[in-house]
ZADO-1210 file (C-alpha; in nm, 4 decimals, padded with zeros to 6 digits):
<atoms>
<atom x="10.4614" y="08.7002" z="08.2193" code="UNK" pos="1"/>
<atom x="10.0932" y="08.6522" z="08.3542" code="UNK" pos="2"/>
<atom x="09.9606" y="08.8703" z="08.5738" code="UNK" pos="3"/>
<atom x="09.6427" y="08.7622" z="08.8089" code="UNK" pos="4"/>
<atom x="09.4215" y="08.8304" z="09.0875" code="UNK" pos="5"/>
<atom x="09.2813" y="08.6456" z="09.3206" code="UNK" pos="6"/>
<atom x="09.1908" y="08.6191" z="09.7005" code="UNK" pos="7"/>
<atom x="09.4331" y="08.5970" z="09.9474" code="UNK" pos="8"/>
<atom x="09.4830" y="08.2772" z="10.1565" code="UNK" pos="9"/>
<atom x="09.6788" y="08.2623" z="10.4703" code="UNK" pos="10"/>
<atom x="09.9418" y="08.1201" z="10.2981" code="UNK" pos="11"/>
<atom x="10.0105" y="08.4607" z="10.1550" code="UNK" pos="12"/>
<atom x="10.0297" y="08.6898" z="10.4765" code="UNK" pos="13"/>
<atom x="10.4067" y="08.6622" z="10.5276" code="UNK" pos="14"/>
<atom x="10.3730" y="08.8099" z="10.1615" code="UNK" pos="15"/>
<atom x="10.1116" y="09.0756" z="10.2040" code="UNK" pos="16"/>
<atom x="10.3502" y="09.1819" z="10.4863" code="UNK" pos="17"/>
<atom x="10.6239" y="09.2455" z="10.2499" code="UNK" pos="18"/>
<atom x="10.4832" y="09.4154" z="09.9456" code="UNK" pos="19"/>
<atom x="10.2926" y="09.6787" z="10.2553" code="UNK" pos="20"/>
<atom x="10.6205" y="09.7196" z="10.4171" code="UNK" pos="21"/>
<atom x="10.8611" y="09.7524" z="10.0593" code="UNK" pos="22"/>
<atom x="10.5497" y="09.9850" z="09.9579" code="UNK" pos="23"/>
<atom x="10.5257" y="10.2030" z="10.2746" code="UNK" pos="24"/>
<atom x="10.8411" y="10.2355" z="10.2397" code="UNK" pos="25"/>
<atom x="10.8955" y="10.3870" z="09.9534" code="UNK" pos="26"/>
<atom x="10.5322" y="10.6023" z="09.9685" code="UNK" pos="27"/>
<atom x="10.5677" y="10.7139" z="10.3564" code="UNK" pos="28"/>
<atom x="10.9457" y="10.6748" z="10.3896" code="UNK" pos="29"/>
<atom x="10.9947" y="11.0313" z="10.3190" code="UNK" pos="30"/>
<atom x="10.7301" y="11.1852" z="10.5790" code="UNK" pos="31"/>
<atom x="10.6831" y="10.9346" z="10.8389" code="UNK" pos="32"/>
<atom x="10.9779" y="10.7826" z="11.0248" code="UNK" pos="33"/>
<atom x="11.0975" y="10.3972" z="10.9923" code="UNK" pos="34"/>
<atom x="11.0170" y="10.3097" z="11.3426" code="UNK" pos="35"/>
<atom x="10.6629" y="10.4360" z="11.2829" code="UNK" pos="36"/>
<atom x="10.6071" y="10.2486" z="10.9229" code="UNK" pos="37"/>
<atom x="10.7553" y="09.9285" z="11.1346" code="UNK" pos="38"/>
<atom x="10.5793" y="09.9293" z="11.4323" code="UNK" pos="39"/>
<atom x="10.2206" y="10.0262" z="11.2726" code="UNK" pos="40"/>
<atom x="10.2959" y="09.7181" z="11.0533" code="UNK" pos="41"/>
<atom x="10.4175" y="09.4844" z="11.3246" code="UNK" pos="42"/>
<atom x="10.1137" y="09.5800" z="11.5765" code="UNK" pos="43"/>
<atom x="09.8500" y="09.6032" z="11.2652" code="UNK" pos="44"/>
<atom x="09.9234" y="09.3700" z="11.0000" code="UNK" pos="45"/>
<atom x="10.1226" y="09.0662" z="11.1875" code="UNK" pos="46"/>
<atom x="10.0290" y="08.7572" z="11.0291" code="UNK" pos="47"/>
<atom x="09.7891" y="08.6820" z="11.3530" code="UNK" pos="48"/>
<atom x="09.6225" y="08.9829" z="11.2835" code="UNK" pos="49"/>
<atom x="09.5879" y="08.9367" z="10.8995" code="UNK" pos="50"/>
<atom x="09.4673" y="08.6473" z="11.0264" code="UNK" pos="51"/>
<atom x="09.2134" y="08.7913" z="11.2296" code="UNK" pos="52"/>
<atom x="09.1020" y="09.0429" z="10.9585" code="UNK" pos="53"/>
<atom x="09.0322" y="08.7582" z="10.6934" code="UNK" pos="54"/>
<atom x="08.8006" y="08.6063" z="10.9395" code="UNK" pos="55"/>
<atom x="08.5998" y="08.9415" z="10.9699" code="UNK" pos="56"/>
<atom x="08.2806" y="08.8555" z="10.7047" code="UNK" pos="57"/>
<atom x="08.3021" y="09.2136" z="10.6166" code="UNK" pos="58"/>
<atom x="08.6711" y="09.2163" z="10.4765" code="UNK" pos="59"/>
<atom x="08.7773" y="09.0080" z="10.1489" code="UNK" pos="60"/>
<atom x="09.1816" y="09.0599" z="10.0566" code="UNK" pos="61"/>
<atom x="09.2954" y="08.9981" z="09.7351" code="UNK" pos="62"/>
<atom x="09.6700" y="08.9803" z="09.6078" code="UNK" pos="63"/>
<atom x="09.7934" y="09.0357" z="09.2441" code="UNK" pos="64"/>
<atom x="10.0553" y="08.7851" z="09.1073" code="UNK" pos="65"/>
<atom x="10.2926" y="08.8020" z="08.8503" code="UNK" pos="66"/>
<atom x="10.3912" y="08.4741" z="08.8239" code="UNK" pos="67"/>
<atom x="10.3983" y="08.3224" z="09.1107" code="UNK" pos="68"/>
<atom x="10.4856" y="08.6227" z="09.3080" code="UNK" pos="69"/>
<atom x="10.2718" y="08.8445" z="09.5245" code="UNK" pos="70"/>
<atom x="10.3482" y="09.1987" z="09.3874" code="UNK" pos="71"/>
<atom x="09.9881" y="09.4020" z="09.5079" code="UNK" pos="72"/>
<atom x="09.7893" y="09.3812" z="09.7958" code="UNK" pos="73"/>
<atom x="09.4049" y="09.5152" z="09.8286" code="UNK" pos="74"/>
<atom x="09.2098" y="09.5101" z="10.0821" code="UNK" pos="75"/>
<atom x="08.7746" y="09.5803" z="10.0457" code="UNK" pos="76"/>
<atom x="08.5238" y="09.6371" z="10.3414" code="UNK" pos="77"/>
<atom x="08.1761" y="09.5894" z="10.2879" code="UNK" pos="78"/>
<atom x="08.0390" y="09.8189" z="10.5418" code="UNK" pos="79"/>
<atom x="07.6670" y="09.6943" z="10.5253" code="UNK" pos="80"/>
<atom x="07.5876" y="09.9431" z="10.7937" code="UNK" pos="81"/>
<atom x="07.6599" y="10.2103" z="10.5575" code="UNK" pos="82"/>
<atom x="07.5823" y="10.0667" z="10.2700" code="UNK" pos="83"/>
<atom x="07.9370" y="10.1384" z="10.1357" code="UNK" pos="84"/>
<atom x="08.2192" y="09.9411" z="09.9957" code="UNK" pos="85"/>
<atom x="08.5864" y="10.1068" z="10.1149" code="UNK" pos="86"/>
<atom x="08.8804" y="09.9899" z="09.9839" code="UNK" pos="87"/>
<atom x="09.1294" y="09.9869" z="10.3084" code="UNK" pos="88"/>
<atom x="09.3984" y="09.9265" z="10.1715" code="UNK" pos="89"/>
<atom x="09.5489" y="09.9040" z="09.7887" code="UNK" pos="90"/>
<atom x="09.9876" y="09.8921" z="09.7217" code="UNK" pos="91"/>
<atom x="10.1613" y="09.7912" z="09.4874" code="UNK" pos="92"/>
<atom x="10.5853" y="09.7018" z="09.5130" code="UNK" pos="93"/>
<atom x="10.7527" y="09.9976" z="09.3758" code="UNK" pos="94"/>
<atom x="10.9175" y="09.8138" z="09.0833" code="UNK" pos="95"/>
<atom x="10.5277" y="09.6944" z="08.9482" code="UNK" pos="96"/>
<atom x="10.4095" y="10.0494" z="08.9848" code="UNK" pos="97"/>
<atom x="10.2631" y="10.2274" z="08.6542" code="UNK" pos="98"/>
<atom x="10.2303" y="09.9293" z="08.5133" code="UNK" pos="99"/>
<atom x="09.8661" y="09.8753" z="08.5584" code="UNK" pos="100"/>
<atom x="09.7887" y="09.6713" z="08.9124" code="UNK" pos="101"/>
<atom x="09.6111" y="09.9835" z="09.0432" code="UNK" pos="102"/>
<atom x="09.3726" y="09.9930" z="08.7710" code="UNK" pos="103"/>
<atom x="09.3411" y="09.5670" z="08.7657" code="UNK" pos="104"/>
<atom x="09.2767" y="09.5655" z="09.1777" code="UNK" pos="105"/>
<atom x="09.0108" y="09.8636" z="09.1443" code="UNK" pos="106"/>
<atom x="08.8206" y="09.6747" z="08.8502" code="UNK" pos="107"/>
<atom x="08.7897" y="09.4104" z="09.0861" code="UNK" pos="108"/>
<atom x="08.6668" y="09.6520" z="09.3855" code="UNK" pos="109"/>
<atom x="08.4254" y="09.8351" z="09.1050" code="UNK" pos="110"/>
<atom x="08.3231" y="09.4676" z="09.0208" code="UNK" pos="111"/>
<atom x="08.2127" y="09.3487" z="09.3932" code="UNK" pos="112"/>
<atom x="08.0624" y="09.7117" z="09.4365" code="UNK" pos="113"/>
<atom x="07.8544" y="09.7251" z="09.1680" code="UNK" pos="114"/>
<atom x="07.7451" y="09.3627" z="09.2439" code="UNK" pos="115"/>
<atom x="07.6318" y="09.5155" z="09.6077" code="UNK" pos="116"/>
<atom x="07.4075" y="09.7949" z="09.4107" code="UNK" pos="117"/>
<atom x="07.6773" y="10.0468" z="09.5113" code="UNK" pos="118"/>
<atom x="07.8102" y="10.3064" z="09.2575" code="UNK" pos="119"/>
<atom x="08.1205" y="10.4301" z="09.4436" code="UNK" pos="120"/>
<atom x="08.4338" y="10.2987" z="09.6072" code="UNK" pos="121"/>
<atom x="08.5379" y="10.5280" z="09.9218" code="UNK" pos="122"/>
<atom x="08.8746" y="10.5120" z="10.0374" code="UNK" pos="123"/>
<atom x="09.1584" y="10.7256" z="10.2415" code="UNK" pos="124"/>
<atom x="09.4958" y="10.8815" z="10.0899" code="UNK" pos="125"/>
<atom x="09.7638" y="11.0609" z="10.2289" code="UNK" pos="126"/>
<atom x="09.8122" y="11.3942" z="10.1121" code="UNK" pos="127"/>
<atom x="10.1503" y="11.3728" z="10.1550" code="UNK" pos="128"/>
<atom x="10.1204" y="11.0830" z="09.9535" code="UNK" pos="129"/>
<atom x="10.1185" y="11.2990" z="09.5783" code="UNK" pos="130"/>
<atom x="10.2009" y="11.0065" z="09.3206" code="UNK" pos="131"/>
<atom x="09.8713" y="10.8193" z="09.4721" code="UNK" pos="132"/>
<atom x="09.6764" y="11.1341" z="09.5193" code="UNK" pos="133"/>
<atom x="09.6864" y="11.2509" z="09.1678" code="UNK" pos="134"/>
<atom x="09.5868" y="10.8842" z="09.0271" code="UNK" pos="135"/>
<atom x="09.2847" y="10.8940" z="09.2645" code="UNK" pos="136"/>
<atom x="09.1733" y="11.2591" z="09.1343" code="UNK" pos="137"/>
<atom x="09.2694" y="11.1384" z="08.7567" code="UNK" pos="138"/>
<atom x="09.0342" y="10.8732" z="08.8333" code="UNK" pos="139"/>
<atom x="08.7475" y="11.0744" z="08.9469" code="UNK" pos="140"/>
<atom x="08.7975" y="11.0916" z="09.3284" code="UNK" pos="141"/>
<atom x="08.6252" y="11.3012" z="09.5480" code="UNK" pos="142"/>
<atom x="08.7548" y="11.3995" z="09.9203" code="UNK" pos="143"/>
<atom x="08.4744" y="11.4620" z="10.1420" code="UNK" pos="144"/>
<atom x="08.6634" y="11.5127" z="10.4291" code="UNK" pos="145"/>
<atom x="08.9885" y="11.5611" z="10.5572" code="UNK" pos="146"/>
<atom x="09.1090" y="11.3525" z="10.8964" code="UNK" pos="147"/>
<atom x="09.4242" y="11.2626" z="11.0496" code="UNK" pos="148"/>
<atom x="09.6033" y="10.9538" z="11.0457" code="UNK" pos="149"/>
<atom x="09.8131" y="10.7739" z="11.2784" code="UNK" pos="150"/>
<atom x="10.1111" y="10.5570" z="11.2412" code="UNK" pos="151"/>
<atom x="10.2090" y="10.5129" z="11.5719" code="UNK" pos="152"/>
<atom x="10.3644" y="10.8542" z="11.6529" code="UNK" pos="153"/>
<atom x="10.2932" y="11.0417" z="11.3361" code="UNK" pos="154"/>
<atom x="10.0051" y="11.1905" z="11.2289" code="UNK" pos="155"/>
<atom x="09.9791" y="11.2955" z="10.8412" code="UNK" pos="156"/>
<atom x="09.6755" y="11.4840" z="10.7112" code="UNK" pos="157"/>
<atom x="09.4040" y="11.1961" z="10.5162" code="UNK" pos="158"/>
<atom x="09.1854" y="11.2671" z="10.2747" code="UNK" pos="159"/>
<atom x="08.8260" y="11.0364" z="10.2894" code="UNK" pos="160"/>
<atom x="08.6511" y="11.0302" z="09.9701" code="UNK" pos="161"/>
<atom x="08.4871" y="10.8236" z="09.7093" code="UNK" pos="162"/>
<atom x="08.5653" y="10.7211" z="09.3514" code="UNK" pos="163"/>
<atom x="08.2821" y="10.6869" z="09.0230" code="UNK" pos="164"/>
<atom x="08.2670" y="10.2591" z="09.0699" code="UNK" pos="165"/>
<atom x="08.1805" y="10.2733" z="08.6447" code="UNK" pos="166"/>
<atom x="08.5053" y="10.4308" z="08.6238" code="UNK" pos="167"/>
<atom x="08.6855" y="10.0861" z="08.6385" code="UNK" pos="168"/>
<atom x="08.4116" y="09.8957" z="08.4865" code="UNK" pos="169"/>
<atom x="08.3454" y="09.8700" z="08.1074" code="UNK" pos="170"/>
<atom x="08.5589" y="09.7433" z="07.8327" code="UNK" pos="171"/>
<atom x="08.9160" y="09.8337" z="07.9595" code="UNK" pos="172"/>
<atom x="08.8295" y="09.6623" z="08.3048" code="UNK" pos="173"/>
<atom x="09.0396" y="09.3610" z="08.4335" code="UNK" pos="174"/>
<atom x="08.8420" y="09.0163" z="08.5380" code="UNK" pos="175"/>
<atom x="09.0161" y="08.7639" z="08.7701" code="UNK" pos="176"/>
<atom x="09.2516" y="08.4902" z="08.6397" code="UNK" pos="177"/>
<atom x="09.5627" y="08.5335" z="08.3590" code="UNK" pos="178"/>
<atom x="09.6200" y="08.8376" z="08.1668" code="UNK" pos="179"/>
<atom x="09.9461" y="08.8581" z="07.9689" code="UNK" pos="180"/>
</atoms>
């Protein structure tokens, strides 16, 4: 099996689309409703729209393969304004959790950070969201601030932080291309 990394093409949205929706699924299934998870993903993440957000000079998406098959999805900002990389979105297909890809895509983000002079990755996580929330904090996050978010008509409670970008860099850090 080889396992890679690279940035997404357009080719890949209808792909993107179905690791976020098989992974909201199982994260958010339990505390926000289907229609919610659905619609927030039809309105936000149609393949127009990916479309639209791969144009923005700001964003880069990147989706890990094993094989041939799109199992993870990440998505960076580089907010120049702030002088801060965020990593919008990271997930994973519930069958390729725990077996590494978070640790792969956030070497990558810690890569393109630390290329920018920046020595943290900020990012957003449900609360409600545990199994993600305690691999953040065993990771070294830090929330600075808790806001809400919406997915259509739910709001959950979203904590804004930052993660140590040398965390994922360093020896046991992934690089693009094959890994077996």
């Amino acid at each position: 099996m080889i396992r890679s990394v690279r940035p997404w093409t357009e080719s890949d949205f209808p792909a993107v689309r179905a690791v976020l929706q098989r992974s909201w699924e199982a994260a958010y299934g339990s505390f926000i409703p289907t229609d919610d998870l659905r619609g927030y993903l039809d309105e936000n993440y149609s393949v127009d729209e990916l479309r639209r957000i791969a144009h923005d000079p700001e964003v880069t998406g990147f989706v890990g393969l094993r094989d041939s098959d799109v199992v993870a999805v990440m998505r960076l900002r580089d907010h120049r304004a702030e002088d801060r990389t965020y990593v919008s979105s990271i997930y994973v297909v519930p069958e390729e959790q725990r077996t590494g890809w978070g640790r792969r895509l956030m070497s990558v983000a810690a890569r393109l950070a630390a290329a920018a002079g920046r020595h943290e990755l900020w990012l957003g996580v449900m609360t409600q969201n545990v199994p993600a929330l305690a691999w953040y904090r065993r990771h070294g996050f830090i929330a600075e601030r808790e806001e809400p978010f919406r997915m259509r008509g739910t709001a959950v409670l979203h904590l804004i932080g930052h993660l140590p970008v040398d965390h994922f860099l360093g020896p046991a850090a992934s690089s693009y291309g094959d890994q077996r």
